[in-house]
N, C-alpha and C positions, 0 to 999 in steps of 0.2 A: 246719200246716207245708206239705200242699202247694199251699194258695192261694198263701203267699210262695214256692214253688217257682214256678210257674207264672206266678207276678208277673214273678220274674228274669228267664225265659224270654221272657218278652213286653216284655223290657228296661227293668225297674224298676229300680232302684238295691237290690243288696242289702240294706246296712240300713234302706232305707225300709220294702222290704217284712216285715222280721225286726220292725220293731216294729211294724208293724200287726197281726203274728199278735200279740202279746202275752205271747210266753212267755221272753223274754229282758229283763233290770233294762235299764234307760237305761244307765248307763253302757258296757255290752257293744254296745248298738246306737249309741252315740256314737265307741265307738272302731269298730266297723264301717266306717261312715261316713267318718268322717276315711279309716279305710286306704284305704278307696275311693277318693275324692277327691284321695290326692295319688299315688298309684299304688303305696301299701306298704302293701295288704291283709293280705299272708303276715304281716307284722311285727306288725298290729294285732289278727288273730286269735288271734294270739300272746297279745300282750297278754291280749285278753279271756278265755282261755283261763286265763294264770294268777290272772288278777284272779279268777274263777268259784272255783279251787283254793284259794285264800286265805279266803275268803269261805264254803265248805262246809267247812273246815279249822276256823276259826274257828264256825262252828253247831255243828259236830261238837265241840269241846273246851268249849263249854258247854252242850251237852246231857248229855257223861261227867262233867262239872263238877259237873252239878245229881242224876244218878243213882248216882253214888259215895257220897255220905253218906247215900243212900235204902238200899243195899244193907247 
């Protein structure tokens, strides 16, 4: 993370450098991106933020899924 820090700072495009580090799914670094580009970051981090909630939301209820009938 702070190679892509130091990316931005030296005027990378945020999402380019969030997915060269690797630690964020494509879609988060596509909506990045876009926010970037059309000037509604706030909005798209948004997004990606609940996209992440939905999607650890959904891990989580089938992992209790699969250890409920084990208990």
């Amino acid at each position: 993370m702070e190679a892509a820090a130091d990316r931005v700072r030296e005027g990378a495009p945020i999402g380019k450098s969030l997915g060269v580090a690797g630690y964020f799914p494509p879609i988060c670094i596509h909506l990045i991106s876009s926010g970037e580009s059309s000037g509604e970051l706030d909005t798209m981090l948004d997004r990606a933020a609940i996209h992440q909630e939905r999607e650890l939301d959904a891990i989580l209820q089938g992992v209790v899924g699969l250890l409920g009938p084990l208990m």
